[in-house]
C-alpha positions in Angstrom: 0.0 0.0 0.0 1.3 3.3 -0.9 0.5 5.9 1.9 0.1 10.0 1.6 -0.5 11.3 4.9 0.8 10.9 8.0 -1.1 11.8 11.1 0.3 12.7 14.5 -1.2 12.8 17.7 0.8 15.4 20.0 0.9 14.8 24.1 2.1 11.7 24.3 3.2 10.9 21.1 5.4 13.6 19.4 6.0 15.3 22.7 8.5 13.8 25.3 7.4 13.8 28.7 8.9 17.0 29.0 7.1 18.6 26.9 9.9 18.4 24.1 10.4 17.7 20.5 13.4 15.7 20.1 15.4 16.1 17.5 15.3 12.5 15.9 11.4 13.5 15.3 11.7 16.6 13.8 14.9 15.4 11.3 12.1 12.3 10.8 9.2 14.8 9.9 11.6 16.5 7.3 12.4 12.9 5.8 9.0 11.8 5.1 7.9 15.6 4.1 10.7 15.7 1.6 9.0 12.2 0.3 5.4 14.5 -0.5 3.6 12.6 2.3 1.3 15.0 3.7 1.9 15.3 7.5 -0.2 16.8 9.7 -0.9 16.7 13.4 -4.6 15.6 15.2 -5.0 16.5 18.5 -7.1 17.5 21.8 -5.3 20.8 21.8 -6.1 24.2 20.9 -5.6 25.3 17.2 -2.9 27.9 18.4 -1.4 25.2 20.7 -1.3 22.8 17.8 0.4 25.7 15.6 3.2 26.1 18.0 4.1 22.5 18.4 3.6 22.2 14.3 6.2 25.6 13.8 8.6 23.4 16.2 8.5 20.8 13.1 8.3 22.8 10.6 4.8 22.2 9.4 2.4 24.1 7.2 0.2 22.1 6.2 -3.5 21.8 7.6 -4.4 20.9 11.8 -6.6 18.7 13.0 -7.2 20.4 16.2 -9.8 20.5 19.4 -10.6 16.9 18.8 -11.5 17.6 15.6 -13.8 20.5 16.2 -11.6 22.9 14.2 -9.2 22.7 10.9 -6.8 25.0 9.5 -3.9 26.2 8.3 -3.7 29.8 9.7 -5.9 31.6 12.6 -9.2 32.7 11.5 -9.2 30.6 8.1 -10.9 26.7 9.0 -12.1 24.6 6.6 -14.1 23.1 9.3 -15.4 24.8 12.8 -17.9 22.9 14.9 -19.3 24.7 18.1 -21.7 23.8 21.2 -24.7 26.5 20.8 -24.7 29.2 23.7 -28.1 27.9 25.2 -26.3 24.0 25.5 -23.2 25.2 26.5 -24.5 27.2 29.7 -27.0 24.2 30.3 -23.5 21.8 30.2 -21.7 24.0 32.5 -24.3 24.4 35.1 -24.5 20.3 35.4 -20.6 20.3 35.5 -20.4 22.5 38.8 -22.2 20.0 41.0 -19.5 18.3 41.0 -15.8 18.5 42.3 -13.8 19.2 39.2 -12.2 21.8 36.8 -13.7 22.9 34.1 -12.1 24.8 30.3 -14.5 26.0 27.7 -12.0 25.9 25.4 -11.8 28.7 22.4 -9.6 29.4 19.7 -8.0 32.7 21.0 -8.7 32.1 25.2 -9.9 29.5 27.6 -12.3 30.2 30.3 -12.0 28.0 33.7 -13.3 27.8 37.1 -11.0 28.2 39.7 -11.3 24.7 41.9 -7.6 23.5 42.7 -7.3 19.6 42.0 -5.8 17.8 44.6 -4.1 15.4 41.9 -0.8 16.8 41.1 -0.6 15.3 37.9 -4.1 16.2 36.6 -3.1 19.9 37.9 -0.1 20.1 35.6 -2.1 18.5 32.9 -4.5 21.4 33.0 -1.5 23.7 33.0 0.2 22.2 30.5 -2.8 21.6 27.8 -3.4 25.4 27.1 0.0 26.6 26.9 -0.8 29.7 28.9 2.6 31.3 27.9 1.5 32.5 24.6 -2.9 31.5 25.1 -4.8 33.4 27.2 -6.6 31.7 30.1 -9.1 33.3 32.2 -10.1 31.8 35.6 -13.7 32.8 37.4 -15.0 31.9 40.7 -18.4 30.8 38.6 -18.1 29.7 35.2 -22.1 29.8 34.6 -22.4 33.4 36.6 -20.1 34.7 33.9 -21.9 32.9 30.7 -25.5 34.3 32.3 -23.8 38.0 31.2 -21.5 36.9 28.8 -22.8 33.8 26.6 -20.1 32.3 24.8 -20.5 28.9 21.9 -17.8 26.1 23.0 -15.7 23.5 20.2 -14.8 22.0 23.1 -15.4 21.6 27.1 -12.3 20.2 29.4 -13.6 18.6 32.4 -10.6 17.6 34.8 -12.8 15.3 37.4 -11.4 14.6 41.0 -13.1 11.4 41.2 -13.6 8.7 38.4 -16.6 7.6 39.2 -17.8 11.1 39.1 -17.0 11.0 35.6 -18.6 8.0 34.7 -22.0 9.7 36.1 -21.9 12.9 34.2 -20.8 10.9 31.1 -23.6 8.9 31.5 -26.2 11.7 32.2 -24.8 14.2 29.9 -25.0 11.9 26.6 -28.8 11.2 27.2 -29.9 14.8 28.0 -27.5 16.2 25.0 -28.0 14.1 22.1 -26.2 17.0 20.1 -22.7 16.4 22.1 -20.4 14.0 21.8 -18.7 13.0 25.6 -14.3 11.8 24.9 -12.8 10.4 27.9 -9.2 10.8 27.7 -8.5 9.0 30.6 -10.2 7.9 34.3 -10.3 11.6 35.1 -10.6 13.6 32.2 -13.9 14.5 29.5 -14.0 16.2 27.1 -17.3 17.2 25.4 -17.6 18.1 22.1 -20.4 19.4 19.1 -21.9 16.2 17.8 -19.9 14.0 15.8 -17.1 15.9 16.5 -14.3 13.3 17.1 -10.4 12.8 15.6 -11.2 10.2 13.1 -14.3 12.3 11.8 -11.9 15.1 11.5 -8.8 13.0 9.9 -12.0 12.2 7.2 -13.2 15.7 6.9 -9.2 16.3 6.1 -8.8 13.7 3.9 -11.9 14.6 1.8 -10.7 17.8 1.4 -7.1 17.1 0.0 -8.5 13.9 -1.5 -6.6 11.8 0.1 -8.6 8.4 1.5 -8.4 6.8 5.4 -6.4 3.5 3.5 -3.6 6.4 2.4 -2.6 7.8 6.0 -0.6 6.5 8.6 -1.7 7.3 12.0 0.8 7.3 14.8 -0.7 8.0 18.5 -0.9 7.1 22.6 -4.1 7.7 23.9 -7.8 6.1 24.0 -9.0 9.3 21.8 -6.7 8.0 19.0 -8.2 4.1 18.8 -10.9 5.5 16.3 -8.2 6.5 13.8 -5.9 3.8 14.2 -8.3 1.5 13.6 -9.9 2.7 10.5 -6.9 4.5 8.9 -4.4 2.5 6.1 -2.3 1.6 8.9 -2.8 2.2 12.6 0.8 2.7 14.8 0.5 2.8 18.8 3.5 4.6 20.4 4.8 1.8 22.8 3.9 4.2 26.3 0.4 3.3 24.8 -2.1 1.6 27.0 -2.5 -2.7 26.0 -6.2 -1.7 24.7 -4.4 1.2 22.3 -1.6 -1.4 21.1 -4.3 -4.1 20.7 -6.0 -1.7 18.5 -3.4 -0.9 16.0 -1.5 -2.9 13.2 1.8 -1.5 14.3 3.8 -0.9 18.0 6.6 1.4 17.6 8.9 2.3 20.3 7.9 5.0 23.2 8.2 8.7 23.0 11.1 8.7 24.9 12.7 6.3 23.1 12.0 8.3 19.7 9.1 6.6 18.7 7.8 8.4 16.0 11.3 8.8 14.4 11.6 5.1 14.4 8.3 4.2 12.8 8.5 6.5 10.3 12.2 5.7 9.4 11.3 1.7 9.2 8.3 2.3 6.9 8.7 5.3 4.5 12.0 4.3 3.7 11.1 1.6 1.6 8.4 4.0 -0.4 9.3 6.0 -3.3 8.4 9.9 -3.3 5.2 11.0 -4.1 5.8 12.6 -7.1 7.9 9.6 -8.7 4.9 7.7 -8.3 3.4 10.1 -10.3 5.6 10.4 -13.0 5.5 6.5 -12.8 2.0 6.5 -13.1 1.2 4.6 -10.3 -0.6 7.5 -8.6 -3.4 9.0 -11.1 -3.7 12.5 -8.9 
């Protein structure tokens, strides 16, 4: 099978631990870019979060960002924007402060968050870490809903950081048959994210690919976490970065090495170095487009 995109998740899978780009992966980015594969990166993250991360590698081609909410190349100029209505978004967030957790309504420019501490470390830097606030504004309230009653804002996505798990598991549950027109992601046992409906990374890898006219058999999808399962599964081939849960690994047609062991580098090294570039193809005929 000859492949023409590659898709990269980012926490977890580009990113060391650290919060790094080692240099294996970006000299590995500019290998299978100078072989016209299409590479692009699909992730929970902001769109100007993605952007820095995709600068950092030297990408300009299109993002799959906010879980595949929003797509674009440049601030202000998506092929594709999804959004939770005011009305649903207010209604959400009102449900969400029952309970002990953090909440992010998540826009392209800012993030607006309630200001309850977690008591799990890691969760905490999670939160800090996600939005980047260096160069993304984040605004934190005592009352997320108080502030939507005078200010109504549309969501592409909500971050819930839940202290409990089970916690979560209940506002999944009730939030998915009250909201039909969401679409509830857990990212792990303590984190939600809720979406417009549909909205999801595979639907936005296929929004992507219809666009550029490139099919799910042609890309490569390399990534860690349970968000990412979708894509590997249906995409040409499927890789699982080897800090990847068992279910993520049993999911995909390929385990490559962990992220800080250079996974990505090493996948893409063993695989796209036995296809010829793009446009030889072409010339060979063996791509028609």
């Amino acid at each position: 099978m000859i492949y023409r995109l590659l898709a990269l998740n980012v926490d977890g899978t580009v990113l060391q631990p650290n919060g790094r780009i080692h240099k294996s992966t970006k000299e590995a980015i500019a290998y299978v870019q100078q072989k016209g594969i299409y590479v692009t990166l699909v992730t929970s993250r902001s769109f100007p979060a993605a952007k820095k991360v995709a600068k950092a590698l030297k990408i300009n081609s299109l993002l799959v960002t906010h879980q595949g909410a929003y797509i674009a190349d440049n601030p202000g100029n998506p092929i594709m924007k999804r959004i939770i209505p005011e009305e649903i978004t207010y209604d959400i967030i009102r449900f969400l402060e029952g309970f002990p957790c953090q909440i992010r309504i998540v826009q392209d420019e800012f993030s607006l968050a309630n200001k309850y501490k977690l008591n799990h470390n890691l969760l905490a830097k999670t939160v800090f870490t996600t939005g980047d606030p260096m160069f993304y504004s984040q605004q934190f309230v005592d009352s997320i809903s108080e502030t939507l009653r005078d200010d109504p804002i549309t969501a592409p996505k909500i971050e819930v950081y839940f202290e409990y798990e089970d916690d979560l598991e209940d506002a999944k549950e009730a939030l998915s048959s009250l909201y039909p027109e969401t679409n509830m992601t857990k990212l792990n046992d303590f984190r939600l994210d809720i979406l417009p409906h549909d909205v999801s990374k595979l639907n936005g890898l296929r929004s992507l690919g219809d666009h550029l006219g490139i099919k799910l058999k042609e890309m490569v999808v390399i990534g860690d976490g349970l968000d990412d399962i979708e894509m590997i599964e249906a995409c040409g081939l499927g890789v699982a970065m080897g800090n990847a849960s068992p279910e993520i690994k049993k999911a995909s047609d390929w385990v490559t090495r962990s992220n800080t062991q250079h996974g990505v580098a090493y996948m893409v090294k063993e695989h796209f170095r036995k296809q010829q570039p793009i446009e030889f193809l072409r010339k060979m005929n063996i791509i028609k487009r």
